[in-house]
C-alpha positions in Angstrom: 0.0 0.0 0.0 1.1 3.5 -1.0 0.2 7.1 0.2 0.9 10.3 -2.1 1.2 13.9 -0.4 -0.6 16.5 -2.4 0.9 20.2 -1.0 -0.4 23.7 -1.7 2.8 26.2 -0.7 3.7 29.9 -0.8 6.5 30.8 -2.8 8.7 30.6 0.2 7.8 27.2 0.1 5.9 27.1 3.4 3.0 24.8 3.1 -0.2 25.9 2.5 -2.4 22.8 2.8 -1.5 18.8 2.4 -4.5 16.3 1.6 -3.1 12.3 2.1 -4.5 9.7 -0.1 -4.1 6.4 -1.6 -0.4 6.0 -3.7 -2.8 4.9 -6.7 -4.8 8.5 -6.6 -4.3 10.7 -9.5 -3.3 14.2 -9.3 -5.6 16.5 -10.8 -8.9 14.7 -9.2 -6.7 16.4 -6.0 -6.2 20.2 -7.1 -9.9 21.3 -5.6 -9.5 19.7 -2.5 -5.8 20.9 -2.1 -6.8 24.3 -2.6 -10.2 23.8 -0.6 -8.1 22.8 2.4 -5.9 26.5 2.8 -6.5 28.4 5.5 -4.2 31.1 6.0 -4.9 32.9 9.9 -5.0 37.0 9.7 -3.0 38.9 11.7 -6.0 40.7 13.3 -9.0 39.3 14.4 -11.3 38.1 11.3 -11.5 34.8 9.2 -8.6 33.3 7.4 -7.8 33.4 3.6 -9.0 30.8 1.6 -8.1 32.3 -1.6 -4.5 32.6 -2.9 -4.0 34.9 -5.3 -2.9 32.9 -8.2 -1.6 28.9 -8.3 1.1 28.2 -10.4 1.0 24.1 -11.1 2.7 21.9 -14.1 0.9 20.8 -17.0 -0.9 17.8 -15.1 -3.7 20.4 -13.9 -4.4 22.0 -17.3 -8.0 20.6 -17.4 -11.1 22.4 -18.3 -12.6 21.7 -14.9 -9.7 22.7 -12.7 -9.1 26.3 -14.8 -13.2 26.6 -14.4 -12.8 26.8 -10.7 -10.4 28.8 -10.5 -12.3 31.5 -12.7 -15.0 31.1 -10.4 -13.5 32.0 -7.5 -11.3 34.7 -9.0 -8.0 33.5 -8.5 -5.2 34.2 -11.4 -3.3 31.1 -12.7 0.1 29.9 -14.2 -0.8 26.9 -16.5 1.0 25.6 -19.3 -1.2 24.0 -21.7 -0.5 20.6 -23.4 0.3 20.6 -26.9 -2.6 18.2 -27.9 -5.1 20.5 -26.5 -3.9 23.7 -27.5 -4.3 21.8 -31.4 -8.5 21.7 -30.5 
């Protein structure tokens, strides 16, 4: 049995969120959760951040329904594109 990490960091590579599951899990099925689990404390009193202001990820995340959440909730992103779907 295998386990895979999936991490949501800041650029100083201080982790954001981690969601555990099964070694055989893929990737992408993971981005909404990942990015569901932030929480970022304020300084002051208030609720925490949620919302990062962009993601960068790899090519793995490039589908339609990963870049449709992320317009919905506002939140810029740094995605290459695969070649095969930039030809459609």
């Amino acid at each position: 049995m295998t386990t895979k990490l999936h991490l949501a960091c800041e650029q100083g590579q201080k982790p954001l969120a981690i969601v555990l599951t099964a070694g055989q899990r893929g990737d992408s099925p993971q981005f909404v959760p990942v990015l569901a689990a932030i929480r970022v404390p304020r300084l002051a009193t208030g609720r925490p951040r949620t919302r990062p202001d962009r993601v960068l990820a790899d090519k793995a995340y490039t589908s339609k329904a990963n870049r449709s959440y992320l317009r919905r909730r506002g939140i810029a992103a740094t995605i290459p594109s695969k070649t095969d779907q930039d030809a459609r």
